[in-house]
C-alpha positions in Angstrom: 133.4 140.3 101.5 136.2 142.0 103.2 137.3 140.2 106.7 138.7 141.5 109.9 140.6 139.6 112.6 140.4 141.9 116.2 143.6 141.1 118.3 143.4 142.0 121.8 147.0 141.8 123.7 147.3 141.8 127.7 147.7 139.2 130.4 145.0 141.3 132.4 142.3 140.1 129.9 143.3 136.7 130.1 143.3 136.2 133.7 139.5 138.1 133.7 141.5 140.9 136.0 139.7 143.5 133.1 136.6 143.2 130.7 137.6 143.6 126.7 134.9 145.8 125.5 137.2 147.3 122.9 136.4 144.1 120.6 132.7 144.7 120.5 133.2 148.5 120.0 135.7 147.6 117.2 133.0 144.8 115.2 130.7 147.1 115.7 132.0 150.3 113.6 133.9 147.3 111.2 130.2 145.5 110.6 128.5 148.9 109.8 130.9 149.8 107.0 130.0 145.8 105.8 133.1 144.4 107.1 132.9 140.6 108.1 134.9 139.9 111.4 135.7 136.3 111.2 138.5 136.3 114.6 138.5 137.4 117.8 141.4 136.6 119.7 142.9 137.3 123.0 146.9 136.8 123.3 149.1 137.1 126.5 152.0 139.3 126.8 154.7 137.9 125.4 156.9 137.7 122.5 156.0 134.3 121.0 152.5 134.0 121.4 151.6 137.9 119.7 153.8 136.8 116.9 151.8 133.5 116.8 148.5 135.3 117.1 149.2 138.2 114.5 150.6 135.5 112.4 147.1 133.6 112.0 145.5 137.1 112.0 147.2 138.2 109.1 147.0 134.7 107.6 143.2 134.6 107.6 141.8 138.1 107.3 142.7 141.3 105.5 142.8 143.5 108.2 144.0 143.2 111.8 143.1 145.2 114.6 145.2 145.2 117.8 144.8 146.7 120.9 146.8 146.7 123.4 150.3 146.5 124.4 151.4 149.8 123.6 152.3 151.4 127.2 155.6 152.7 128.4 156.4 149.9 130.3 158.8 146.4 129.5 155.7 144.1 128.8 154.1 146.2 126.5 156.0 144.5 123.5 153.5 144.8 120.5 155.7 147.8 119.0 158.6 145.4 118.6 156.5 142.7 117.3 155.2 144.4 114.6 158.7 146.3 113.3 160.1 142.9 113.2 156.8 141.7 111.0 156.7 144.8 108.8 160.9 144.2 107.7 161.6 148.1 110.1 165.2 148.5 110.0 164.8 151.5 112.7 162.3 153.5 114.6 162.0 157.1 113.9 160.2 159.9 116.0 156.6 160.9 115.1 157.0 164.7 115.6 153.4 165.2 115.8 152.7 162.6 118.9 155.7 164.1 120.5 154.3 167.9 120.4 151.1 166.3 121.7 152.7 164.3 124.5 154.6 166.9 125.5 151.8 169.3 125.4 150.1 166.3 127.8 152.6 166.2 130.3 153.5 169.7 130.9 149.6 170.3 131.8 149.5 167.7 134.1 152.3 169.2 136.2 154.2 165.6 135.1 157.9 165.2 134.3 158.1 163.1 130.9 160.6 160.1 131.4 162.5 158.0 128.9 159.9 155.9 128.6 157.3 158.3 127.7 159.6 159.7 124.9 159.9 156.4 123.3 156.3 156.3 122.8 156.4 159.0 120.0 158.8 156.6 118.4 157.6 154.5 115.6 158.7 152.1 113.6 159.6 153.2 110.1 157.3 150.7 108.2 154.3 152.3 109.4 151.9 155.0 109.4 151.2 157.1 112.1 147.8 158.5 113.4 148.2 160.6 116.4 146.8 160.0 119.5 145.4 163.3 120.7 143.9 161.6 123.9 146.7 159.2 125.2 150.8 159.0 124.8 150.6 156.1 122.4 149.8 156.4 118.7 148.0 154.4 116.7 150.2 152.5 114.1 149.1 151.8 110.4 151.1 148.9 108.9 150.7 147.2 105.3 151.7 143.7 105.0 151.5 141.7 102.3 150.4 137.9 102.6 150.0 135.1 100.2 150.1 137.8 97.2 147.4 140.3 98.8 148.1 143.6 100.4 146.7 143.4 104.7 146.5 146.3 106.3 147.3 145.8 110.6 146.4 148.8 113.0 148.2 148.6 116.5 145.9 150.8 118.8 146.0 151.5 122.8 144.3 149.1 125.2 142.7 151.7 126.8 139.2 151.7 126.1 138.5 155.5 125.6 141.4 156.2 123.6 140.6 153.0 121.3 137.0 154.7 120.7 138.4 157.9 120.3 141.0 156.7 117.5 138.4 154.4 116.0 136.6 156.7 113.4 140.3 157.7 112.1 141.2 154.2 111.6 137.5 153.2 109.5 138.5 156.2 107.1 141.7 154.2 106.9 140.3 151.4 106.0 137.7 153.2 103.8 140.8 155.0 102.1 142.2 151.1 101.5 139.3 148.6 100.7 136.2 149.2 98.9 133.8 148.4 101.2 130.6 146.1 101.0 127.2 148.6 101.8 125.5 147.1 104.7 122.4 148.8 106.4 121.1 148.3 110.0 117.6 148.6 111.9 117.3 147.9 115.3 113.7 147.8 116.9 113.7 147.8 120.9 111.6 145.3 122.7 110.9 145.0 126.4 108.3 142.9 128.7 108.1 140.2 126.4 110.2 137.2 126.9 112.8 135.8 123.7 111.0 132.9 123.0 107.6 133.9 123.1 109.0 137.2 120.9 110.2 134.5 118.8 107.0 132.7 118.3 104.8 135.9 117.7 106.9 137.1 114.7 107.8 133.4 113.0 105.9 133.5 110.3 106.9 137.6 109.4 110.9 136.4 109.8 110.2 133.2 107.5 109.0 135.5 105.2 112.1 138.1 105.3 114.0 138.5 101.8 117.2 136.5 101.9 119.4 139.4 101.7 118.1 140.3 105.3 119.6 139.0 108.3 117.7 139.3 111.9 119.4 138.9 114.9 118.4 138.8 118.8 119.9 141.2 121.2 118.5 140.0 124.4 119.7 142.3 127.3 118.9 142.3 131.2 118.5 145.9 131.1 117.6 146.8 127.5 115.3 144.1 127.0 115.4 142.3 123.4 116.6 144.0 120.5 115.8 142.9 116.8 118.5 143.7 114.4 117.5 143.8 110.9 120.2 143.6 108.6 120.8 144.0 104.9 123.7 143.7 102.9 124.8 144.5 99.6 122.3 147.0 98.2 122.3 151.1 97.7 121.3 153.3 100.5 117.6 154.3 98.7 116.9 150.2 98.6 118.2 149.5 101.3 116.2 151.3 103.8 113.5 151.1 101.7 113.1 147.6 102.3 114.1 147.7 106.1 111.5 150.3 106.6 108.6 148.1 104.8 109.4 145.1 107.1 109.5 147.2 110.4 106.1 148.3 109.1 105.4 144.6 109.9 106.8 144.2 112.8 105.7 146.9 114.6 101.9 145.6 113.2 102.8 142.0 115.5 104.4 143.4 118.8 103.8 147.4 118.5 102.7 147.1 122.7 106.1 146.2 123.8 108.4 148.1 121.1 109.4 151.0 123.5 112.3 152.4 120.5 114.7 152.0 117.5 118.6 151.7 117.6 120.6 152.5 120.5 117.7 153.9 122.6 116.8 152.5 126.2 113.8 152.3 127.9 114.1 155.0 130.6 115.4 157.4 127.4 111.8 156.5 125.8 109.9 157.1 129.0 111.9 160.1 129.3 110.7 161.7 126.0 107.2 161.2 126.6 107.2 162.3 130.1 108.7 165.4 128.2 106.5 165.7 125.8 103.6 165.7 127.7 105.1 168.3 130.7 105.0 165.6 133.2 107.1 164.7 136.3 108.6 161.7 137.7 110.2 160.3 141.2 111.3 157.1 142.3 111.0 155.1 145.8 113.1 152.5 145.4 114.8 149.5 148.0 116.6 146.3 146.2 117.4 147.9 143.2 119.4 150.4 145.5 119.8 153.6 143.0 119.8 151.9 139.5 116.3 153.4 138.4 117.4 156.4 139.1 120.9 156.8 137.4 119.3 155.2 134.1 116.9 157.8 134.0 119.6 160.6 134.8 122.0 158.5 132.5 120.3 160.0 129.5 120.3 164.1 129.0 117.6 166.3 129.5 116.4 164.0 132.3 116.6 167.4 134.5 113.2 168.4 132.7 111.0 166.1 134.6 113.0 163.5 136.5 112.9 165.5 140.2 114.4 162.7 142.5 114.4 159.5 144.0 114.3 157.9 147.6 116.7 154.6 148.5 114.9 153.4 151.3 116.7 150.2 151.6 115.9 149.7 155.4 112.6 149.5 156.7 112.5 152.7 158.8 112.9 154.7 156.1 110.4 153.4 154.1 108.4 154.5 157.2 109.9 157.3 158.9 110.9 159.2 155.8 108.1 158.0 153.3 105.4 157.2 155.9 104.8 153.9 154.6 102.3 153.0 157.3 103.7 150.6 159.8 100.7 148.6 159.8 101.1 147.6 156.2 105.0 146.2 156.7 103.7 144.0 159.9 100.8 142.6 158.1 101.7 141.7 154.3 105.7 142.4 154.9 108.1 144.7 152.7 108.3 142.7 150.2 104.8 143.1 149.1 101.9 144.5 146.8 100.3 146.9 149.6 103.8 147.6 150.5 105.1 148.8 147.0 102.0 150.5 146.5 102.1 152.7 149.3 105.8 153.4 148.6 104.5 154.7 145.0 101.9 156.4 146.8 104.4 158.0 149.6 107.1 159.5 147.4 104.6 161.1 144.8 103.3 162.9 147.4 106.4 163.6 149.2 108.1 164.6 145.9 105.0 166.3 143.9 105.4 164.7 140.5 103.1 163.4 138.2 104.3 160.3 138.1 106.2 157.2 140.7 107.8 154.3 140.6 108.2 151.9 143.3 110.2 148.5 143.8 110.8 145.9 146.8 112.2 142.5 146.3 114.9 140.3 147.1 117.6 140.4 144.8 119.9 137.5 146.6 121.8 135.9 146.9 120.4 135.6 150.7 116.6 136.7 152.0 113.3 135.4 151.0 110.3 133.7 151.9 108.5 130.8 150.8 106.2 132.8 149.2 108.6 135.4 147.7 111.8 133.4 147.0 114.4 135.6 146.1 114.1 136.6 142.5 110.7 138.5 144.0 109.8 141.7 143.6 106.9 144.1 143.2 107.1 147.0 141.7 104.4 149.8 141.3 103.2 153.0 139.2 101.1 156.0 140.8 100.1 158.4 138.2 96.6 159.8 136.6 94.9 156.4 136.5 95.7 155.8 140.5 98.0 153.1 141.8 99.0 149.8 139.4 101.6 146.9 140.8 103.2 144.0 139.4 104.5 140.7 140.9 108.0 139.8 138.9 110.2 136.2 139.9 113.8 135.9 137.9 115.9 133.0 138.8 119.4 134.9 138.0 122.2 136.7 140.1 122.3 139.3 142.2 123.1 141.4 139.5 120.8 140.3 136.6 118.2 140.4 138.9 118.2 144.0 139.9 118.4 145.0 136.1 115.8 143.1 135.2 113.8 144.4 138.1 114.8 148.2 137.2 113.9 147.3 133.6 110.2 145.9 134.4 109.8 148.9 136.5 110.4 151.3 134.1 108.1 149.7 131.1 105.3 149.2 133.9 105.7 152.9 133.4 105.8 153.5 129.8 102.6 151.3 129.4 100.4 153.0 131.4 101.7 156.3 130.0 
């Protein structure tokens, strides 16, 4: 099987100052064209430690992707490395990123320095693709290592211009290896914990053919996602055979499969909301907005989401929702009369089909002995009248209010 190393360059990763997503975008796209990655590895700015880390790269797989270290300014040294690497003798100006950046800076009303100039210089070992997006372009290099021909790619850091200059760089690839056929299948879960999703289905992935791989995708937000893999085969068997074994799966745990691949749970709710002409609003208090901007996340959401209320503090959930007064002194906010009513409330208020409510306590600080924090209810009001649900998590602050956003929302696609 082919193999990948993915090089990521920048102090600012290192110290945790930035998040490197470009890694998991890059395996991604490199594992659907059957691609093994078999390195990931962060390096710091400097000269000795990229050449170290390309080095190793280049030693152990037969393609490297970097990203990072391409800016205009005197730590961004990757450019160097790599014409020293390739045996460049000079750099020469890539006329094509040069029109573009040009093109870039005169519309943005910005004078184009020195340093922006050299960008569109390039070393003269390697291949240029332009970057249409960003002043830097993306570098194709062919080195060759213990008698076989590696192929490096020097992209930008920056995240959108890396997935922007990513399909360019597979056909690359596609134009240099002959790739392995691998073929995916992702089934979405939610409301059913890991473990006991693992125990339910044992006996069905004992069973699976060799040739298929499963993996769990667990996911605060997106619940647990199964990913079915299978490698080596043509496209008709392939997802001929994935298809049979989701026929089984969704046999063992159809109740809390909400969707396939890269859908999300409000996205599924959304489509049968749709589908049946039906409305929805939201009330909601520690989860402070997040039901609402995953539902208007996905598009088309205008067709039936109308609005939510964030009625974070208690006089607004009753002076603007007319929770009654009563109901907060006697069983609290954090409570199943009190989410109830809040359901109740902003459906009326609102005039959809459907609500969602949630109160809890999200932490770090607040809670009761009765409702530590973790606790939250969360309720439904639609055609069959008023449902709530009591839900505990013992994670952060921010786990917690995905998870609580996430149970709310499938408290709604199960009774719809």
């Amino acid at each position: 099987m082919i193999t990948a190393s993915i090089c990521t360059i920048g102090d600012e990763i290192l110290i945790g100052q930035i998040t490197d997503t470009n890694s998991s975008l890059i395996a991604k796209a490199l594992n659907n064209k059957g691609i093994r990655v078999n390195l990931m590895i962060s390096t710091g700015d400097n000269e000795p430690d990229i050449k170290k880390t390309l080095t190793k790269c280049v030693g152990d797989s037969d393609i490297v992707i970097i990203t990072g270290g391409l800016g205009p300014t005197k730590d961004d040294i990757t450019k160097k490395v790599l014409a020293e690497m390739s045996g460049s003798k000079k750099y020469v100006k890539n006329v094509q990123q040069m029109e573009l950046n040009t093109v870039y800076f005169k519309e943005r009303g910005i004078k184009m320095l020195d340093i922006n100039i050299r960008q569109a210089y390039v070393p003269e070992t390697c291949t240029v693709i332009a970057n249409k997006i960003g002043t830097a372009p993306i570098m194709q290099f062919s080195v060759k290592k213990d008698d076989r021909q590696k192929i490096v790619f020097s992209m930008p850091g920056v995240p959108f211009e890396t997935e922007h200059a990513l399909p360019e760089v597979i056909k690359a690839i596609e134009s240099f290896f002959k790739t392995e056929n691998i073929f995916h299948k992702t089934i979405c879960t939610i409301g059913i914990p890991e473990s006991e999703l693992a125990k339910t289905i044992e006996d069905w992935e004992t069973g699976l053919p060799e040739n298929i791989h499963l993996a769990y995708l667990p996911d605060a937000m997106l619940g647990v996602r199964l990913r079915m893999s299978i490698y080596g085969v043509d496209k008709i068997t392939g997802e001929k055979e994935l298809e049979e074994q989701s026929r089984k799966l969704y046999s063992l745990i159809r109740p809390s499969i909400y969707g396939e691949g890269d859908e999300n749970p409000a996205g599924a709710v959304g489509k049968i909301l749709m589908s049946e002409n039906k409305t929805l609003c939201v009330a909601e208090s520690c989860t402070g907005g997040m039901i609402c901007s995953v539902f208007t996340e996905n598009p088309g959401s205008s067709k039936y989401f109308y609005g939510g209320i964030i009625c974070y503090d208690i006089s607004v959930k009753t002076d603007i929702l007319k929770v009654n007064k009563e109901v907060v002194e006697k069983y609290g906010v954090v409570s199943r009369q009190c989410a109830e009513a809040m359901a109740t409330e902003v459906k009326n208020l609102l005039g959809t089909d459907y609500s969602i409510s949630i109160t809890g306590f999200a932490g770090p600080d607040g809670g009761t002995k009765e409702n530590p924090v973790g606790t939250a209810w969360i309720a439904v009001c639609g055609k069959k009248g008023v449902i709530s649900q009591r839900l505990f998590f013992r994670g952060t602050r921010n786990i917690n209010r995905k998870r609580f956003t996430s149970h709310a929302i499938d408290l709604l696609r199960r009774n719809i």
